[in-house]
Backbone as JSON, one array per atom type, in Angstrom:
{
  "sequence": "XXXXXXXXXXXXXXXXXXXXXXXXXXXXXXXXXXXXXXXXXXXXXXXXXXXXXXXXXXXXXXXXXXXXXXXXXXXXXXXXXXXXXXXXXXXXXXXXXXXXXXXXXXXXXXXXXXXXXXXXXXXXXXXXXXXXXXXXXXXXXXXXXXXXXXXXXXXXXXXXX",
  "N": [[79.79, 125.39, 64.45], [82.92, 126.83, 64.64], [84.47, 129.07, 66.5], [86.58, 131.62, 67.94], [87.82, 131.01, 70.93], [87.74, 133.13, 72.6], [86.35, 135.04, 71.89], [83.86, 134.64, 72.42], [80.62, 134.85, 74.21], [80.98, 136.09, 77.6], [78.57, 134.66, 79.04], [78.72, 131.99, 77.71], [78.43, 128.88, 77.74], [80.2, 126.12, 79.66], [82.46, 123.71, 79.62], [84.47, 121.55, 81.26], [87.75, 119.62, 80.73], [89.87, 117.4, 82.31], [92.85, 116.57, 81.91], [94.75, 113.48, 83.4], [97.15, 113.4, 83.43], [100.44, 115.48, 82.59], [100.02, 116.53, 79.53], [101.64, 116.1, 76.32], [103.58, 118.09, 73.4], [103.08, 117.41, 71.59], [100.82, 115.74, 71.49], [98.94, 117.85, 72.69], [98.51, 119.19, 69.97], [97.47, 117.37, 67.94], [94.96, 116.93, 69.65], [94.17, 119.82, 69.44], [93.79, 119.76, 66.92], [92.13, 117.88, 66.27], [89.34, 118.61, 67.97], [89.06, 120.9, 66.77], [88.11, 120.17, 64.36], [85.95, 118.75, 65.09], [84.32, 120.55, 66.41], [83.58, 122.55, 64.58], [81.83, 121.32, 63.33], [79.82, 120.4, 64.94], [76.28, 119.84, 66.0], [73.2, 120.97, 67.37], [70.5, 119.72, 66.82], [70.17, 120.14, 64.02], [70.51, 122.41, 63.96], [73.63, 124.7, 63.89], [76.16, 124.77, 66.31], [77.68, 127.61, 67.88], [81.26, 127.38, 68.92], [83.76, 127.66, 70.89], [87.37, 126.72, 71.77], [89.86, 126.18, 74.46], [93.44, 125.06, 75.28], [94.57, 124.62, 77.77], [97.84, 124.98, 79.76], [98.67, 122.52, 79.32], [96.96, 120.65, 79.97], [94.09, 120.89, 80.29], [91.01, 120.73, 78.51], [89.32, 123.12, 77.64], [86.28, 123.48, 76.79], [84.09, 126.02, 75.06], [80.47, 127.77, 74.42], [78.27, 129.19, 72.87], [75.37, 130.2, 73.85], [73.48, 131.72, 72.72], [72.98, 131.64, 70.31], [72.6, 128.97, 69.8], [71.19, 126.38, 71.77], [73.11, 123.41, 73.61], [71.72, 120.04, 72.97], [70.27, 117.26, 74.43], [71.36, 115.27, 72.82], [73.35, 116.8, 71.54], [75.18, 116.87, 73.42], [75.96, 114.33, 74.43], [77.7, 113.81, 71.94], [79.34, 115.23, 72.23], [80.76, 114.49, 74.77], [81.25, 111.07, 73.81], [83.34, 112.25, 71.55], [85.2, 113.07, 73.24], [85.68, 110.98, 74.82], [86.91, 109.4, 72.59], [89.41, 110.79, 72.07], [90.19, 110.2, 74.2], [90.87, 107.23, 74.41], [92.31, 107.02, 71.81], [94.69, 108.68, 73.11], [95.34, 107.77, 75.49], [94.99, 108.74, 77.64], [93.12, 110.22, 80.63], [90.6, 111.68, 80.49], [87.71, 112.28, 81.6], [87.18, 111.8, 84.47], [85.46, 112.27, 86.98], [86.12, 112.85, 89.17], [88.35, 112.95, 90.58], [91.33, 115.92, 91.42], [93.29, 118.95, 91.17], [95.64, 120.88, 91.42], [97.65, 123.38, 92.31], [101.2, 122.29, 93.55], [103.05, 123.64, 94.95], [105.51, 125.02, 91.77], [104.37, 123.62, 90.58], [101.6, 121.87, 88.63], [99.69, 119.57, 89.95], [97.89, 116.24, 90.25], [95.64, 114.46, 91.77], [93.7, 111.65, 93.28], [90.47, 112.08, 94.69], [89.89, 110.9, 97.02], [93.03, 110.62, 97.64], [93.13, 113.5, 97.63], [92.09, 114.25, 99.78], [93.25, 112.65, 102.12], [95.59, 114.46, 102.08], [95.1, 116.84, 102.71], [94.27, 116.77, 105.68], [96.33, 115.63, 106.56], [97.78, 117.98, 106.4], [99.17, 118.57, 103.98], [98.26, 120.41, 102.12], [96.27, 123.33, 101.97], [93.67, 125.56, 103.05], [94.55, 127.81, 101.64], [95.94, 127.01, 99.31], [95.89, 126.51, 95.91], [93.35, 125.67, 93.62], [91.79, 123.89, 90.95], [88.81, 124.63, 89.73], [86.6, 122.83, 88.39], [84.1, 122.92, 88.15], [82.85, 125.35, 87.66], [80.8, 126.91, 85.26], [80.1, 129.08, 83.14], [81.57, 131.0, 80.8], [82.64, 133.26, 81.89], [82.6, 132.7, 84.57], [84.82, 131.14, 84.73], [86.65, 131.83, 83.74], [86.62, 134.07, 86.02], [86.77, 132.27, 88.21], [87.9, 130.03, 88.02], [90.45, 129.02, 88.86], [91.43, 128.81, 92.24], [91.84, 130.02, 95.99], [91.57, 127.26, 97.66], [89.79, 127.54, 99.54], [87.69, 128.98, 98.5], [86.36, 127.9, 97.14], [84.62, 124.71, 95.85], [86.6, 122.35, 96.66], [86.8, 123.5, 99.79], [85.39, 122.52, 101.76], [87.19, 120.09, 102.26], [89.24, 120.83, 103.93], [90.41, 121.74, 106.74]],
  "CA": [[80.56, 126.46, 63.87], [83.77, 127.0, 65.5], [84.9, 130.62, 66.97], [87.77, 131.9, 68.93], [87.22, 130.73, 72.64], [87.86, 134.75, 73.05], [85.39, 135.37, 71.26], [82.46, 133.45, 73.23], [80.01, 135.99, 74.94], [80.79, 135.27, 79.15], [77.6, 133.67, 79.01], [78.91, 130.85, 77.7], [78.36, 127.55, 79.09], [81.76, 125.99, 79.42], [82.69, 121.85, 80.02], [86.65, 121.41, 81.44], [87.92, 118.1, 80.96], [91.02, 117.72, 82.31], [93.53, 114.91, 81.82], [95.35, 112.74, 84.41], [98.57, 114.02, 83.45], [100.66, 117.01, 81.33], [100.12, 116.34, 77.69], [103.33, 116.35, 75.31], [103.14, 119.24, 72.67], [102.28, 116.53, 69.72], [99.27, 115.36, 71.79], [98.55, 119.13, 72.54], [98.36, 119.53, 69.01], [96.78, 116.65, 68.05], [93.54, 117.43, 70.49], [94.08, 121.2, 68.71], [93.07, 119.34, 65.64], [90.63, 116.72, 66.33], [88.08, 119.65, 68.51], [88.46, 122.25, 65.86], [86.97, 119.64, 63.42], [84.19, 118.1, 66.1], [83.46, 121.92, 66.96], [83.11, 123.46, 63.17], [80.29, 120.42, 62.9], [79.13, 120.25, 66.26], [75.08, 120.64, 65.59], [72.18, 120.55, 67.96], [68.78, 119.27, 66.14], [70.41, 119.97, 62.57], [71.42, 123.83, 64.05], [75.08, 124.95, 64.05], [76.29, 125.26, 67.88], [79.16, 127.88, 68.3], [81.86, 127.08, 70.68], [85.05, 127.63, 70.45], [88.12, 125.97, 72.95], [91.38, 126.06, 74.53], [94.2, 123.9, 76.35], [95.54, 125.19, 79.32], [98.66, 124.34, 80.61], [98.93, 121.06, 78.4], [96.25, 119.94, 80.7], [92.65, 120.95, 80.14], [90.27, 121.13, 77.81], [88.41, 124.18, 77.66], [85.05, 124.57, 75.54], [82.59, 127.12, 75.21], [79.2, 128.03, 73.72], [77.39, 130.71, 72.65], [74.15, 129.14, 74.08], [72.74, 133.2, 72.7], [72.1, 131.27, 68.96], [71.28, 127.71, 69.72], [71.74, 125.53, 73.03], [73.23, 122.26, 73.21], [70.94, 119.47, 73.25], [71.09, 115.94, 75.2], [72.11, 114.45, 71.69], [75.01, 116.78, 70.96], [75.93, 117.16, 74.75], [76.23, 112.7, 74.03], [78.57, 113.7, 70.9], [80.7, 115.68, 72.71], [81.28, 113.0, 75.29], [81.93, 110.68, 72.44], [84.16, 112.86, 71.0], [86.29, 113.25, 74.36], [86.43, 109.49, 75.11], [87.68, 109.0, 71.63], [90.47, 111.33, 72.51], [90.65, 109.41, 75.72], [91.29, 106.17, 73.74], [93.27, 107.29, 70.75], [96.4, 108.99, 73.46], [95.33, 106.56, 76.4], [94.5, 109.55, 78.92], [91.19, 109.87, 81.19], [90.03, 112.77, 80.85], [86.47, 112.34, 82.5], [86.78, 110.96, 85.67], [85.15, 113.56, 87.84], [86.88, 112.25, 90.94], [89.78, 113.75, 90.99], [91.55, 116.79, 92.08], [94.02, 118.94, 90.12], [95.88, 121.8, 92.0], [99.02, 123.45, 92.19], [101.75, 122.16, 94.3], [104.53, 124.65, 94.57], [104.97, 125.51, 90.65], [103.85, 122.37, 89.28], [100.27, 120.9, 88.95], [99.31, 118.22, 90.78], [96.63, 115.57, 89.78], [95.11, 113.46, 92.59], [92.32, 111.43, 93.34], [90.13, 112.96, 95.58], [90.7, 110.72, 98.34], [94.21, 111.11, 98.29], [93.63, 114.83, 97.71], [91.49, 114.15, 101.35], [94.49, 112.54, 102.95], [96.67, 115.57, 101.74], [94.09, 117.82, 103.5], [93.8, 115.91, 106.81], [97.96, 115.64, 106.6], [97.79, 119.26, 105.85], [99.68, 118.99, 103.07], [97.75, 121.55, 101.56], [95.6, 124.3, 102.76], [92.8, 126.37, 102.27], [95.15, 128.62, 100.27], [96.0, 126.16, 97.97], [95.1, 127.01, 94.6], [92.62, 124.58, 92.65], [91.25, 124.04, 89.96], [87.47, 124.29, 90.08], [86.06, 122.42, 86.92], [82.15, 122.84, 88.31], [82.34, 126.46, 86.57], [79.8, 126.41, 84.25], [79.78, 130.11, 81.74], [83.09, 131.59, 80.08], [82.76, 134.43, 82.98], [83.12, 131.54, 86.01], [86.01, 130.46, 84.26], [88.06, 133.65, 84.12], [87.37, 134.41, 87.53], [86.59, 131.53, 89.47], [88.41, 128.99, 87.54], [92.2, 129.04, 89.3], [91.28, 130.27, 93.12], [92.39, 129.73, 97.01], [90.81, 125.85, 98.09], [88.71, 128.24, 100.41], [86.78, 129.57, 97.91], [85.55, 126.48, 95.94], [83.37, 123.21, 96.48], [87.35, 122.17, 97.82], [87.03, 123.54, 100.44], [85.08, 121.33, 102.61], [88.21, 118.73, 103.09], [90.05, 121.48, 104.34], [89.76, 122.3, 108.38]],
  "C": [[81.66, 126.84, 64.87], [84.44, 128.49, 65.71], [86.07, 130.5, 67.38], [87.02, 131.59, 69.97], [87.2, 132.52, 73.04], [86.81, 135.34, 72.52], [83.67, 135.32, 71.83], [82.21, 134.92, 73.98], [80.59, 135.39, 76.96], [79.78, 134.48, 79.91], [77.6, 132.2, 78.76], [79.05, 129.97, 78.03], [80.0, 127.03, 78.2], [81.6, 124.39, 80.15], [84.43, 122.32, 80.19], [86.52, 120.22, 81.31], [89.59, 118.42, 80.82], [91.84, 116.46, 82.28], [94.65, 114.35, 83.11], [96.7, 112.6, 84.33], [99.27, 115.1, 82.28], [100.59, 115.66, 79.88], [101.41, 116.68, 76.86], [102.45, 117.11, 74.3], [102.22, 118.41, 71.62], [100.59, 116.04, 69.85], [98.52, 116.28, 72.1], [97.48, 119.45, 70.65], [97.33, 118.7, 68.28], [95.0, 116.58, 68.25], [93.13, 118.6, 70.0], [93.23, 120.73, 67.35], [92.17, 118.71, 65.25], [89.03, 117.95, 66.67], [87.76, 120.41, 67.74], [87.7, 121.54, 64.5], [85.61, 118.72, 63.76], [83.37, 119.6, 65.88], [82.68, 122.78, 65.37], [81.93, 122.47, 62.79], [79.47, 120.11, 63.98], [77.94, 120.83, 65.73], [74.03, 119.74, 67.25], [70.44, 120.83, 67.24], [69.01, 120.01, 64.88], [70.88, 121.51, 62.85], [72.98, 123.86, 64.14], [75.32, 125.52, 65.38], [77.71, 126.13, 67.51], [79.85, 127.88, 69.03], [83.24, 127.21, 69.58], [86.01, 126.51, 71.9], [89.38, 126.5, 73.39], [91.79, 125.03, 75.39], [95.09, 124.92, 77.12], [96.4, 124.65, 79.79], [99.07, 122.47, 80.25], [98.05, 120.2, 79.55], [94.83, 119.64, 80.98], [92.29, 121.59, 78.85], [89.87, 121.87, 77.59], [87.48, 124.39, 76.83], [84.34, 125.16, 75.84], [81.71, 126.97, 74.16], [78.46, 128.68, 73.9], [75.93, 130.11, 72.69], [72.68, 130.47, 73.68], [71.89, 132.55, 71.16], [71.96, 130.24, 69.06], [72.02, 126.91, 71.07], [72.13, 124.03, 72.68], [72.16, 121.15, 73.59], [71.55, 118.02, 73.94], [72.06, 115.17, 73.96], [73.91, 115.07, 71.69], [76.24, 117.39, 72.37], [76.62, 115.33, 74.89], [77.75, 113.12, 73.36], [79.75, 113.95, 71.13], [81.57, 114.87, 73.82], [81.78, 112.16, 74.69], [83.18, 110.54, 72.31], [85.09, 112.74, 72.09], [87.22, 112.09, 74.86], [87.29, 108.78, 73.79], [89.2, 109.81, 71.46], [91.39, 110.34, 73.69], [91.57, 108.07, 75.57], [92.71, 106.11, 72.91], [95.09, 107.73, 71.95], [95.84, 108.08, 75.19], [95.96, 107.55, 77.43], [93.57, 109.58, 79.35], [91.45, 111.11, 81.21], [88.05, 113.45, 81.08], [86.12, 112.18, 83.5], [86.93, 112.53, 86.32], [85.91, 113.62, 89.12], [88.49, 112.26, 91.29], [90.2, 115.21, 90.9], [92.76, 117.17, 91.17], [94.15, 120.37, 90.66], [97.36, 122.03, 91.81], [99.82, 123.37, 93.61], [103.47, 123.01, 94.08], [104.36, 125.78, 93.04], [104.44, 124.84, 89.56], [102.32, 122.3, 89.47], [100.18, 119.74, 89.31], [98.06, 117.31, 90.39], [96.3, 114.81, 90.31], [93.9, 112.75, 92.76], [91.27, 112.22, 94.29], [90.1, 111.79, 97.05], [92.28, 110.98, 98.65], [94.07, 112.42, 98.23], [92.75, 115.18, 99.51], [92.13, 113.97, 102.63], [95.26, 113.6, 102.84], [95.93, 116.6, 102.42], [94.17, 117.17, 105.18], [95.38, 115.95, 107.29], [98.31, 117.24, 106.47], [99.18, 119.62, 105.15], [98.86, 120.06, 101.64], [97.03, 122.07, 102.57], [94.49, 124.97, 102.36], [93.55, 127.41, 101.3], [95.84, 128.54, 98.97], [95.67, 126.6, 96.71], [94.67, 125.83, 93.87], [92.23, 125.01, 91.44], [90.09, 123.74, 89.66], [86.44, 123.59, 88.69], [84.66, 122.69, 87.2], [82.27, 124.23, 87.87], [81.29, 125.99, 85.84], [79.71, 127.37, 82.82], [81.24, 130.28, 82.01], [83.65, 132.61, 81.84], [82.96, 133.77, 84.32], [84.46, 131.53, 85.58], [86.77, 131.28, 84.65], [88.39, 133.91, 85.29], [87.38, 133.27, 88.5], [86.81, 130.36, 89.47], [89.51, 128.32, 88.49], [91.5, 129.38, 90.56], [91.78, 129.03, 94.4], [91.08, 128.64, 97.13], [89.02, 126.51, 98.69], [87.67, 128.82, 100.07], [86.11, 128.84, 96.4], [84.87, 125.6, 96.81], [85.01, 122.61, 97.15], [87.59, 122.4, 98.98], [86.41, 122.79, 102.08], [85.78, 119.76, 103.05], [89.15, 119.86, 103.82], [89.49, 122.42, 105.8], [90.72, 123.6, 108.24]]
}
């Protein structure tokens, strides 16, 4: 059953998947249209899961779930994977590979691997005050606050002396 992502209690468990470069509006839109018809059928063990989503910055995914009326199960935690790599396919972006890094440089975003985002640390081309982007959130209420924050105050910050 699909909601407003605004809507989602802050409890909500939350997945980012972010893609390996900006998205053009059509493929914005596109992804707008494919999730809101995965998410309005999204079921775990024949229940209706609610989640809603957004795209950030023509660059991430954002879903949630109201895990208050039914949790997701391994099956439709599978589906949604699936569902993502068939995105992945169809506009021939990755947006799973955990192993990379995705921060802002100046006023742009940046999307590195995480070794080069290791060399860029070590080169101190960045800093602990960097701003990342922490995808290991996990509820709606991580997200908000502890989504966007200084290197220094994430799992990034251990490449950063």
């Amino acid at each position: 059953m699909l909601t407003k992502f605004e809507y989602l209690p802050d409890e909500s468990r939350i997945w980012i998947y972010q893609a390996n470069r900006k998205l053009a509006d059509d493929e914005v839109r596109f992804i707008k249209e494919k999730t809101a018809v995965f998410l309005e059928n999204w079921t775990a063990h024949g229940q209706d899961l609610e989640a809603g989503f957004e795209i950030k910055y023509n660059r991430f995914i954002i879903i949630g779930l109201n895990q208050q009326n039914a949790s997701a199960s391994g099956c439709s935690i599978d589906a949604s994977v699936k569902f993502m790599q068939s995105i992945e396919k169809e506009l021939g972006v990755d947006l799973l590979d955990k192993m990379n890094v995705t921060f802002y440089n100046g006023e742009f975003i940046a999307h590195k691997s995480l070794l080069d985002f290791k060399k860029m640390a070590k080169a101190r081309s960045i800093s602990k005050d960097t701003v990342v982007f922490n995808n290991l959130v996990t509820t709606k209420a991580e997200y908000l606050s502890s989504w966007e924050v200084p290197a220094k105050d994430s799992w990034h910050s251990r490449f950063i002396s």
